[in-house]
N, C-alpha and C positions, 0 to 999 in steps of 0.2 A: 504494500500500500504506500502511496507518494504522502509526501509530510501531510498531513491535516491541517487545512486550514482551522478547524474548531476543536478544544480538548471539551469534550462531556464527562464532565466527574461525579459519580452517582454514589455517596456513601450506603451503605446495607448491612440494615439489621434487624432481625425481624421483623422484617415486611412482605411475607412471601405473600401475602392474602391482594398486595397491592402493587408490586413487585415486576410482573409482566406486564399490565398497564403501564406501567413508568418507561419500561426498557421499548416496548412496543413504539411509543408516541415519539420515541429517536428514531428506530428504524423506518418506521413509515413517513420520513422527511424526504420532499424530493430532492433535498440536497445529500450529496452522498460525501462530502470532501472531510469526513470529521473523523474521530478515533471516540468511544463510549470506553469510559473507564472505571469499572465496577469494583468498589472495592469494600471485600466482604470482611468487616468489621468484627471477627467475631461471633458472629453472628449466631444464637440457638436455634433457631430452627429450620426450614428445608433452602431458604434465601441463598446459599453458597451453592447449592447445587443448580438451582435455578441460572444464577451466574455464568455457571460452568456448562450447561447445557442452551444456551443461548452464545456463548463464546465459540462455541463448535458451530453452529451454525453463521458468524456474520466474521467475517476479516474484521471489520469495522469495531468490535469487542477486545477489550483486554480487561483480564481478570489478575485483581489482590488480593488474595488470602493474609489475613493477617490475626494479629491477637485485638481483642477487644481492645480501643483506648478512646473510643469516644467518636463525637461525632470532628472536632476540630482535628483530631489525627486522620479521622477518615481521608481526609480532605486534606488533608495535608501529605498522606500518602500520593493520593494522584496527583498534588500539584507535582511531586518528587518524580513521576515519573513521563510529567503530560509533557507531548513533542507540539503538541499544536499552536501559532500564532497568538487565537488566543485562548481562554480560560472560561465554562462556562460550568457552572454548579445546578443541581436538580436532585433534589432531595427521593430516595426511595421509596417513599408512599405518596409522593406528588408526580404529576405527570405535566405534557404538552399538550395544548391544543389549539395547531395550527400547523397543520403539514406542509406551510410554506416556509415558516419561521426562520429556519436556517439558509435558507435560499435567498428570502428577503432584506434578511440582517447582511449579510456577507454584502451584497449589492451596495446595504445604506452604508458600511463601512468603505467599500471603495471609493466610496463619494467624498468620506467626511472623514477619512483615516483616522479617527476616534482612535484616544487610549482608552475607554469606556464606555460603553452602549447600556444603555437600561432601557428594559421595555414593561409593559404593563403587566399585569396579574390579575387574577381573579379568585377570590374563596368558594371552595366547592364543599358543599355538605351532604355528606354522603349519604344521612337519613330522608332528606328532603328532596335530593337529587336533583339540586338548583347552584345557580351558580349568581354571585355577587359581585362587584367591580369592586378592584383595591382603589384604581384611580378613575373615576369617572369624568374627570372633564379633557376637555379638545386640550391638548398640551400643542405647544407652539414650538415644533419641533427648530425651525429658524434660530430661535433664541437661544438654544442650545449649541446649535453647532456654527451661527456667525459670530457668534459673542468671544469675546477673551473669557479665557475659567474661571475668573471672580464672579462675571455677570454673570455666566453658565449658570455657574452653583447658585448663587442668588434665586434665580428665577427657579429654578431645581427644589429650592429650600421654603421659598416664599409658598410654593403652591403645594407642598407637602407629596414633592412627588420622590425625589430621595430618599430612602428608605433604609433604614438599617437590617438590610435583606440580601445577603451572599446570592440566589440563587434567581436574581431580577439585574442580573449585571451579567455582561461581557466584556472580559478585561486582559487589555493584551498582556500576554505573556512576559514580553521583556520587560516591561512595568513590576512587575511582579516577582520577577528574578533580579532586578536591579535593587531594588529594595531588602530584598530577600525577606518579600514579605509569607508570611505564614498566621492560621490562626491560634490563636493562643489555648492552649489548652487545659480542662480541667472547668474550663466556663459554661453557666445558659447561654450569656448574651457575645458569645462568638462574635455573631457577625457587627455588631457594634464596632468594636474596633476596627475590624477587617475594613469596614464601610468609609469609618472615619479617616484611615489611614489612604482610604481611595481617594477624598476629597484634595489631601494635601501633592496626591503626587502624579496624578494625573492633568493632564494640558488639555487634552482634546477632548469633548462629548459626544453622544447622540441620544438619540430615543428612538426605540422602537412602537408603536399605538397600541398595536394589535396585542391584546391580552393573552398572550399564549401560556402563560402558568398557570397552574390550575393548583392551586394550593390547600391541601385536602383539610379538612375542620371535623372537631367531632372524633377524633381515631384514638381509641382509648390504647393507652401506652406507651402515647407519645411524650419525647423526651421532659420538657416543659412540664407536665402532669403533675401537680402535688407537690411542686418544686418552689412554691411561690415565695419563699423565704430568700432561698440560693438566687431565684431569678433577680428577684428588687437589689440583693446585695450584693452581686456582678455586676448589674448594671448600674449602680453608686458607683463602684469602682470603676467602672470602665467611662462614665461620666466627669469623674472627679480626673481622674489619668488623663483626658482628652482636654479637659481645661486647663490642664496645666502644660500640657503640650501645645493649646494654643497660646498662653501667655508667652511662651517662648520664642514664638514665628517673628518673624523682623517684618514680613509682611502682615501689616495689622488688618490690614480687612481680609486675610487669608484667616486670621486667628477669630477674627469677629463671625463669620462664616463657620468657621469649623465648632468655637462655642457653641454656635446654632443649632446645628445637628446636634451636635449632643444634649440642648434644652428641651427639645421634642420629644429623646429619650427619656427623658429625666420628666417630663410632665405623662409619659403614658409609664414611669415608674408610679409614681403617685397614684395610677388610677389601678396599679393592680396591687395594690400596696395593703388592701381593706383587711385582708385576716390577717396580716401578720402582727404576732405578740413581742417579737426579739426587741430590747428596749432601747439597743444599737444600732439594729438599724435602724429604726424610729426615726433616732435622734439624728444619724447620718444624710435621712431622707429631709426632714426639716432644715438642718443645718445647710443643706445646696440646696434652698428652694431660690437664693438670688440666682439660678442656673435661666430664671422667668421671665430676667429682663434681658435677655438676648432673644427676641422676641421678634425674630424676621418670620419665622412659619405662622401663616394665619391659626393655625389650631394652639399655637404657644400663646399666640394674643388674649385668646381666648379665657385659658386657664388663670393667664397674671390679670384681666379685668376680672375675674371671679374671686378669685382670691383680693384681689385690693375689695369688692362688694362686702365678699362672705369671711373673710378670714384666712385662714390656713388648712386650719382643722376642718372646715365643713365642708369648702372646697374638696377635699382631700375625701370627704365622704361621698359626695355629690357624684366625683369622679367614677367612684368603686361601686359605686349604683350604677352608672351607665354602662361601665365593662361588662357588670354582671346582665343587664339586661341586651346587651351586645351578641354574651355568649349563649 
């Protein structure tokens, strides 16, 4: 097979129930220039075989067997072995849905030779068997790719289309090998940094419209589950670690921007914050709530006029009622 234009990196762990959807929704791309790199986690139950009997059938397949270490090692295995241009992530129980995607993307990248492409998503619920938009409004693709990367990001940030989401990004490879960037391991909120670290080092944008992820909701045993303590107090950390990393940038409006993204974080920490008893990280989560006045994302606006209304505290509740009525 000639180099791949696109590395597909699929972490795997039991997910056999969901598993050939995912791997299917690659193969059935009319674009064929890419390498799928499955890489079996450890994994307890039949998902490594599933692997290995779909790698016999496509050239296009490369299989890792490896020891359990997580979802940020998964992915940091393939990044270890991806030859492709660039770098695309797709979670095991999530799938594509749009059999042009990689056909379309490669095109818009010719055009706009992007060090990063983001494209839209969608939440799929599987009891319901309905599908929801992450990003519903017309994005202004123009403004992305004729802008300089401050303004890029800006309008990226302003509209809440940025996301601290590994697997809604196409990212060249030599970007990623120059940095020697990796996810950090042992965390919920991975791709936080990962995202954040993409803002600072990246020059070139695009966007793709078309909602091709299909991001499954609902799937009991998924990582995140029951985790809501670990999740708010990773992402404190990885909030607190980003602002200090921007106060460092000699380009200030790089820093004013990258604070950004992480105020977003930091305001849907707040809103999943409702059961937790730990009295640290409580106090941690109040203690960065000035994270409110960097306040370029319309939904950040939101939270710091509620909070100046209602307080802290009730905001803080008001929040964790709408997640809950969310989920």
């Amino acid at each position: 097979m000639k180099t791949p234009k696109f590395s597909i990196i699929v972490p795997v762990y039991n997910v056999e129930k969901y598993l050939k959807t995912c791997i299917n929704s690659i193969l059935e791309q009319t674009y064929s220039n890419y390498e799928l790199i499955l890489v079996n986690d450890g994994t307890l139950d039949n998902s490594g075989n599933i692997c290995d009997e779909y790698a016999q059938k496509s050239s296009n397949i490369r299989v890792i067997h490896k020891n359990n270490g997580g979802l940020s090692s998964a992915r940091n295995a393939g990044i270890d072995v991806a030859s492709g241009k660039y770098i695309i992530f797709l979670d095991g129980d999530d799938f594509w849905d749009d059999k042009q995607a990689l056909k379309n993307i490669e095109k818009q990248l010719e055009e706009s030779n992007a060090d990063l492409l983001i494209f839209s998503a969608k939440r799929y619920y599987e009891h319901q068997k309905k599908y929801t938009l992450i990003i519903s409004m017309d994005v202004e693709r123009d403004k992305i790719t004729r802008n300089n990367s401050n303004t890029a990001i800006q309008y990226l940030l302003e509209n809440n289309i940025y996301r601290a989401a590994a697997w809604n990004k196409v990212i060249r490879k030599s970007l990623i090998d120059a940095h020697k960037m990796r996810f950090k391991e042992g965390y919920l909120s991975e791709d936080m940094d990962w995202c954040g670290d993409l803002l600072l080092y990246a020059n070139k944008f695009d966007y793709y419209s078309n909602a091709l992820y299909a991001y499954r909701q609902q799937r009991s045993g998924s990582i995140t589950q029951n985790n809501t303590e670990k999740l708010v107090a990773d992402k404190l950390y990885m909030c607190r670690k980003g602002y200090k990393q921007a106060e460092n940038l000699k380009d200030r409006e790089k820093g004013w921007l990258l604070t950004s993204y992480y105020a977003y974080e930091y305001a849907v920490s707040l809103g999943v914050s409702s059961g937790i008893k730990n009295k640290e990280i409580l106090q941690d989560l109040k203690d960065m709530q000035f994270l409110l006045e960097f306040d370029i994302c319309n939904k950040v606006k939101k939270v710091k006029r509620l909070k100046k209304l209602l307080g802290y505290t009730l905001t803080r509740k008001i929040l964790g009622f709408f997640v809950k009525i969310k989920r």
